[in-house]
MIKOLDREN-243211 format. One record per residue (C-alpha): x, y, z; residue number from 1. Coordinates in steps of 0.5 Angstrom, whole numbers, plus 500, padded with zeros to 3 digits. Layout:
<pts>
{u = X; v = Y; w = Z; seq = NUM}
...
</pts>
This chain:
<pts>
{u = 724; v = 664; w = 551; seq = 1}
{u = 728; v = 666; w = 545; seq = 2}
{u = 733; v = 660; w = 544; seq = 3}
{u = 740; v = 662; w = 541; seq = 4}
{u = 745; v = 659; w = 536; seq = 5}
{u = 750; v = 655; w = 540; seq = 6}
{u = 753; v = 654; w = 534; seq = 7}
{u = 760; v = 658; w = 535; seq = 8}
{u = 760; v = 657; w = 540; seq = 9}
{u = 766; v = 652; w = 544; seq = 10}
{u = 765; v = 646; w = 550; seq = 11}
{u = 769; v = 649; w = 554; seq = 12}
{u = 765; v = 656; w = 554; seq = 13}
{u = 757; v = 652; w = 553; seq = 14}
{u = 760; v = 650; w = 560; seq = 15}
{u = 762; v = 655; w = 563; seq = 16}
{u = 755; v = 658; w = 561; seq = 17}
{u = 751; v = 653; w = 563; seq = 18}
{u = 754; v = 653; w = 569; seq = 19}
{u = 753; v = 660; w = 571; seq = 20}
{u = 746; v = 659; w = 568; seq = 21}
{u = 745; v = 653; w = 573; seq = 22}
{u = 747; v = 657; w = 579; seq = 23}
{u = 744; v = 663; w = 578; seq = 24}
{u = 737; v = 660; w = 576; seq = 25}
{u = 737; v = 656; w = 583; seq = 26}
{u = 739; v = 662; w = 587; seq = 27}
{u = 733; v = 665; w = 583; seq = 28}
{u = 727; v = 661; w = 584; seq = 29}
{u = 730; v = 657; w = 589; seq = 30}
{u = 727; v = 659; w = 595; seq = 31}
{u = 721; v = 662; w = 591; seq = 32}
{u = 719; v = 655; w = 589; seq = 33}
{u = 720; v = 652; w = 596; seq = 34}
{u = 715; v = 659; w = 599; seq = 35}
{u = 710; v = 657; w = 593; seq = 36}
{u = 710; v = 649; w = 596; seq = 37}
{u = 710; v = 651; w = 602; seq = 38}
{u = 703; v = 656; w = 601; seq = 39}
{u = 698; v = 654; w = 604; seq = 40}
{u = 692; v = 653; w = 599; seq = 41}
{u = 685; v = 655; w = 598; seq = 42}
{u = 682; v = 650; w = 593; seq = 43}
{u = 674; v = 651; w = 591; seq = 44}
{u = 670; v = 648; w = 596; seq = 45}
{u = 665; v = 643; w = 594; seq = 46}
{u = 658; v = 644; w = 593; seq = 47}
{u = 653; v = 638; w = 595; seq = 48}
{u = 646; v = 640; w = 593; seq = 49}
{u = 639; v = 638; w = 596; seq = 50}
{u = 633; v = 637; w = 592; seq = 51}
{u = 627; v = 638; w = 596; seq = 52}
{u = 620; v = 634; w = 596; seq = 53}
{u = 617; v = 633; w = 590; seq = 54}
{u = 623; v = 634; w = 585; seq = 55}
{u = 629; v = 630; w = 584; seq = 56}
{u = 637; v = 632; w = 583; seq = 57}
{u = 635; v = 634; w = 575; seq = 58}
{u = 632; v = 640; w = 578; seq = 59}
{u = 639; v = 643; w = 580; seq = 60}
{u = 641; v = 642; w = 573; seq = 61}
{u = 642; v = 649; w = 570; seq = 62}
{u = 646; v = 650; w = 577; seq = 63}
{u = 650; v = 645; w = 576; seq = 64}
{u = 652; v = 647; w = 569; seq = 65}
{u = 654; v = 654; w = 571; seq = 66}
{u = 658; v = 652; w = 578; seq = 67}
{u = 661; v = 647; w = 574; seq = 68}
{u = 663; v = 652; w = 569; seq = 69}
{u = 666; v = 656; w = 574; seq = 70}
{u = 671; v = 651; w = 578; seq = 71}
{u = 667; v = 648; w = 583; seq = 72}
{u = 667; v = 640; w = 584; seq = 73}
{u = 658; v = 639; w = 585; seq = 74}
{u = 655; v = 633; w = 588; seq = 75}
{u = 646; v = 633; w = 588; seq = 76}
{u = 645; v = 628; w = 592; seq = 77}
{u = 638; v = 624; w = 592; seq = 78}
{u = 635; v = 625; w = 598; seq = 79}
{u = 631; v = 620; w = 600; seq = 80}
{u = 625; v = 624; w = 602; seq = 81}
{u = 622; v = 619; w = 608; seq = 82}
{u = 624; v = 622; w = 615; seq = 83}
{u = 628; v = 629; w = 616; seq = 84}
{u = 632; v = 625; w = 621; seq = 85}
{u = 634; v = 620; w = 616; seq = 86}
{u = 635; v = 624; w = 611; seq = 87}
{u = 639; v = 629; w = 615; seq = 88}
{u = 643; v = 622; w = 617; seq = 89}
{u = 644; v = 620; w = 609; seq = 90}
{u = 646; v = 627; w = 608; seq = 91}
{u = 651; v = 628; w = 613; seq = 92}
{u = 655; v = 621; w = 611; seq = 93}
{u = 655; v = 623; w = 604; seq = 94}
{u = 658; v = 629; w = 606; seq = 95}
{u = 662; v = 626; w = 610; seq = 96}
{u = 666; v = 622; w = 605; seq = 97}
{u = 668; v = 629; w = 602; seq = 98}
{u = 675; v = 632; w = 603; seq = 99}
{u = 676; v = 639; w = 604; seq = 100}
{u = 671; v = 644; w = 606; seq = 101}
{u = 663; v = 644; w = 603; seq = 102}
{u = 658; v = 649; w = 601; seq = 103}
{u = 651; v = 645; w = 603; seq = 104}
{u = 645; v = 648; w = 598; seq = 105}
{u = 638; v = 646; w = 600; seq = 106}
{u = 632; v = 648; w = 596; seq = 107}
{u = 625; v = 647; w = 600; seq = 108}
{u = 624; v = 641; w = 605; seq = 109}
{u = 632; v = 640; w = 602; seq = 110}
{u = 633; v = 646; w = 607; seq = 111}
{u = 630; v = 643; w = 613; seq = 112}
{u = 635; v = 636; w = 611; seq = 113}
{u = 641; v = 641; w = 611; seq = 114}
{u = 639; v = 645; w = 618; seq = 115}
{u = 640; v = 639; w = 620; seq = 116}
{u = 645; v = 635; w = 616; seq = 117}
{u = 650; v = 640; w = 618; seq = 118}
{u = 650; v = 640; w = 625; seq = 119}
{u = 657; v = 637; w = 628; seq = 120}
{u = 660; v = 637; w = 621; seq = 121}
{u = 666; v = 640; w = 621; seq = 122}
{u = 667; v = 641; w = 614; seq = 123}
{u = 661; v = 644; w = 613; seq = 124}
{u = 662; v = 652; w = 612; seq = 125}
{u = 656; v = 655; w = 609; seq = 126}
{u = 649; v = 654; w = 607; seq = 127}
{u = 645; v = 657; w = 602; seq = 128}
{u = 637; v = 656; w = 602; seq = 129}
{u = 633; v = 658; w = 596; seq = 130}
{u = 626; v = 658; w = 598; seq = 131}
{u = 627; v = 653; w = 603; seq = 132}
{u = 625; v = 652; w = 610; seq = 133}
{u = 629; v = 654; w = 616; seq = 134}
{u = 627; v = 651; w = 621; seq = 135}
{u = 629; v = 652; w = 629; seq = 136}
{u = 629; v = 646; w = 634; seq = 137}
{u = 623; v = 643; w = 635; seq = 138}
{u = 619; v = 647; w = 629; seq = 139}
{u = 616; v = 642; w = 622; seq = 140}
{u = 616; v = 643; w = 615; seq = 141}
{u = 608; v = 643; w = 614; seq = 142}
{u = 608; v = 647; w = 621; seq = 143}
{u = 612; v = 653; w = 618; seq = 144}
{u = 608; v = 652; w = 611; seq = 145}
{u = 603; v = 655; w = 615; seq = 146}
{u = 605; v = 659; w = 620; seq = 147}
{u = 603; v = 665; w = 614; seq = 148}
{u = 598; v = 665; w = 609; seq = 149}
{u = 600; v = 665; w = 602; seq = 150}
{u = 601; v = 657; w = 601; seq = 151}
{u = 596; v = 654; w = 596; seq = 152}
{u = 600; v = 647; w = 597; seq = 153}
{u = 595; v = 643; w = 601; seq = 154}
{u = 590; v = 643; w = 597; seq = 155}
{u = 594; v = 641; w = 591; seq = 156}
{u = 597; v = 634; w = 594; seq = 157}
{u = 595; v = 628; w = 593; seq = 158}
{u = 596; v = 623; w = 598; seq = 159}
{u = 598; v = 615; w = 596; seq = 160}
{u = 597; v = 611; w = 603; seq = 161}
{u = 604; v = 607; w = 604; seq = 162}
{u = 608; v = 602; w = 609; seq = 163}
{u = 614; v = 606; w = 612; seq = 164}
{u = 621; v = 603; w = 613; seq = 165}
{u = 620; v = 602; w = 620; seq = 166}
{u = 612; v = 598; w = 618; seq = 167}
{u = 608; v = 603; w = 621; seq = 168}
{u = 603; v = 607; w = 615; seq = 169}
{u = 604; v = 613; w = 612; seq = 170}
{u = 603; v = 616; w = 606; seq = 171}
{u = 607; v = 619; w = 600; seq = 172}
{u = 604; v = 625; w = 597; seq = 173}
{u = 604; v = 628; w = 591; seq = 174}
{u = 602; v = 634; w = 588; seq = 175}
{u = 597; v = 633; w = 583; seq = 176}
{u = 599; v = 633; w = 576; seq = 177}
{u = 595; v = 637; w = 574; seq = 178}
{u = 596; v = 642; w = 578; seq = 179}
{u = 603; v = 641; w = 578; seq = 180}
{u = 606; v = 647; w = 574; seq = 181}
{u = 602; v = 653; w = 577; seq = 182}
{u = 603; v = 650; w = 584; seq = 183}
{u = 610; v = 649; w = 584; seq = 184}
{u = 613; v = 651; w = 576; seq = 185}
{u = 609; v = 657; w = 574; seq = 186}
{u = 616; v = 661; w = 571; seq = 187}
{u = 618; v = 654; w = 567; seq = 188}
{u = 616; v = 654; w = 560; seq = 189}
{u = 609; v = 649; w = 561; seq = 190}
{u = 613; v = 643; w = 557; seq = 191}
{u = 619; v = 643; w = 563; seq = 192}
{u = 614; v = 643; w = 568; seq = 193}
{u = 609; v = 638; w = 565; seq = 194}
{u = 616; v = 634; w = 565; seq = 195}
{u = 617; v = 636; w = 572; seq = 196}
{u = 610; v = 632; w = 574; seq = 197}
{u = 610; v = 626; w = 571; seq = 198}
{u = 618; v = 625; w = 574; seq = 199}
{u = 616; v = 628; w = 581; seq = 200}
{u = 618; v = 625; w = 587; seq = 201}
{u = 614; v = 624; w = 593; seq = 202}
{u = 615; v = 626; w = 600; seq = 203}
{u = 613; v = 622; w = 607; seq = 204}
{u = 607; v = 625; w = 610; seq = 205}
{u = 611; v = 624; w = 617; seq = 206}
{u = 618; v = 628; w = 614; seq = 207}
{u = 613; v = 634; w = 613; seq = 208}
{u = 611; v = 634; w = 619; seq = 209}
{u = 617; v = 631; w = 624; seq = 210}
{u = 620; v = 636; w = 628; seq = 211}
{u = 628; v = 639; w = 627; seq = 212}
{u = 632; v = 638; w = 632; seq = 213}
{u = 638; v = 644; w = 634; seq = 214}
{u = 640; v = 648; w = 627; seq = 215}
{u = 646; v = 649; w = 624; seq = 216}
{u = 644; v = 655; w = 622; seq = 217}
{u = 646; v = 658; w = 628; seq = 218}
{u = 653; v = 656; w = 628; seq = 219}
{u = 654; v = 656; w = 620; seq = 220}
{u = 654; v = 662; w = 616; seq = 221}
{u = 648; v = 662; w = 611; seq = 222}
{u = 644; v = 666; w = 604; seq = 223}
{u = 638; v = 666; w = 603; seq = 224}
{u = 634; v = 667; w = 597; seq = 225}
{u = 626; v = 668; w = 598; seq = 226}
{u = 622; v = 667; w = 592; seq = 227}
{u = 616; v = 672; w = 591; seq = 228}
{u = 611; v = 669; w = 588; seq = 229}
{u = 612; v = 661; w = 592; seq = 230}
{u = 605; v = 658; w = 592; seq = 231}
{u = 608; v = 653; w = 597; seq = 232}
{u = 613; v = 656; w = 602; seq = 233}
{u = 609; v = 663; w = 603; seq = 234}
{u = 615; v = 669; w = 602; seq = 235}
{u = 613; v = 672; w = 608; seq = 236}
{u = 615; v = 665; w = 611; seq = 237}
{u = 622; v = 665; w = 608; seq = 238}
{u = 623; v = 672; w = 610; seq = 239}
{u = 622; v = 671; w = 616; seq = 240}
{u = 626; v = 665; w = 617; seq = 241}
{u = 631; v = 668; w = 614; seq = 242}
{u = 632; v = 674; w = 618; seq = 243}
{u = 631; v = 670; w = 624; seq = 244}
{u = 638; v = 667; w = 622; seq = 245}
{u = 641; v = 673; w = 620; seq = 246}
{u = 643; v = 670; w = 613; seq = 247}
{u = 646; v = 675; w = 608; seq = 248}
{u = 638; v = 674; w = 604; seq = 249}
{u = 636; v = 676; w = 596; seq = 250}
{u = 630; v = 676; w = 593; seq = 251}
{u = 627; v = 674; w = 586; seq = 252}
{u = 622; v = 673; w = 582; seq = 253}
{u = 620; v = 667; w = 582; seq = 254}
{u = 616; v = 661; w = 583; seq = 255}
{u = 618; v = 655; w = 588; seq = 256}
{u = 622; v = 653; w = 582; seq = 257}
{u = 627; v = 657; w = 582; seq = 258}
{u = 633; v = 652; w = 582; seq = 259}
{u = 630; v = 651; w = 575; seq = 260}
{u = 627; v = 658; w = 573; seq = 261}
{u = 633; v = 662; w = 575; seq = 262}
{u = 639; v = 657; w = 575; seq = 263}
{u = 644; v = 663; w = 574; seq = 264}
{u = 642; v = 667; w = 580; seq = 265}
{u = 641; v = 661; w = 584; seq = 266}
{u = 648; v = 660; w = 583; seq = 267}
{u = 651; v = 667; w = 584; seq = 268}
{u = 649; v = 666; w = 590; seq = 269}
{u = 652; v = 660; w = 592; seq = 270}
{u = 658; v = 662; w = 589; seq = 271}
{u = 657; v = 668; w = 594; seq = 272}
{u = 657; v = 663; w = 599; seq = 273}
{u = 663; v = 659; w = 598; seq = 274}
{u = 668; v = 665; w = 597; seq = 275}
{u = 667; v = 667; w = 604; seq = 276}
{u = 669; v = 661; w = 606; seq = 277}
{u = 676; v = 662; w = 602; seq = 278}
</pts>
């Protein structure tokens, strides 16, 4: 706005125009301002990511980076990797304690946690899977890891006997070091991946194998990204889990890594979600 020089001008005219001024502009954006507080608003929704087993909430990362860039509030939880339904249950208190809606992203076993973390939480409006398990009621992950050829993961697993919460004996399993960045991270450059070994987070043997309950899926809209080359969730195993659902599926090239290894278009899909949700 261009001011101009009220110098010449005398009290009586300043005023006047003042006054004119004042009324004109209240008559003008008024009720404008009233309809624009009055609007109904439509902030970005949160984005709550899962890690899966044998990676941690670093593995988001570049997806982090890339949502945050675009406007989106982003929490990765740290999902415990005991037990499905206390995980689910730990999940579904954190989202729980999140105003307005969310977006839930699992990847791996993440997505079995958020299959279920989801049921019966109102603000939840979307979920994406990538190259993570769908499981219907009643099915495992280990289960579905098998129920199409394609996965090298058993052979790669290095059990550590452990004492669960509840005392009963189990086992932690890990994917052997060694073996690790071919399994698991084959498009991560071989430093990340090595990095990604050492620093891996075990998974129960009981979380693997106990059984979902009801989906979420059923009754909230889900993407899905199928990674090609996955030597750990075969992707015959993901398609089919995905069409099951009816979820809106892309595909890429691309290990079971794939929130590290293709951070941007495991984002763009996540976005894709939390649009339609707007």
């Amino acid at each position: 706005m261009h001011r101009r020089s009220l110098s010449r001008r005398t009290p009586l005219t300043l005023l006047a125009t003042a006054t004119v001024g004042a009324a004109l502009f209240a008559a003008s954006v008024g009720p404008a301002s009233a309809e624009k507080a009055d609007a109904p608003q439509h902030p970005k929704p949160t984005v709550v990511l899962v890690h899966g087993a044998f990676a941690d909430s670093t593995s988001w990362n570049g997806v982090v980076k890339e949502l945050k860039e675009e406007g989106y509030p982003v929490v990765a939880a740290a999902n415990p990797l005991r037990g499905l339904s206390s995980d689910a249950a730990y999940v579904r208190e954190l989202v729980a304690s999140i105003d307005g809606p969310v977006v839930l992203a699992g990847h791996s076993y993440g997505g079995a946690v958020i299959t279920n973390a989801a049921r019966g939480a109102d603000n939840v409006k979307a979920l994406v899977y990538l190259a993570a398990f769908m499981p219907d009621k009643g099915e495992s992950a280990a289960a579905l890891a098998e129920k199409f050829p394609g996965s090298s993961l058993g052979q790669a697993l290095r059990p550590v006997p452990v004492h669960l919460p509840d005392g009963s004996q189990g086992a932690d399993l890990y994917i052997d070091q060694k073996k690790f960045p071919q399994q698991f991270a084959a498009d991560v450059s071989r430093n990340t991946a090595r990095l990604m070994a050492v620093t891996q987070r075990p998974v129960t043997d009981v979380a693997l194998g106990e059984e979902s309950g009801e989906p979420a899926w059923k009754t909230v809209p889900s993407w899905t990204m199928v990674a090609s080359e996955d030597l750990n969730i075969p992707p015959r195993t993901q398609q089919f889990m995905a069409k099951r659902a009816k979820s809106h599926t892309v595909e890429v090239e691309a290990s079971h890594a794939v929130t590290v290894s293709q951070p941007d278009d495991v984002a763009e899909l996540i976005e894709r979600a939390a649009r339609a949700t707007r």
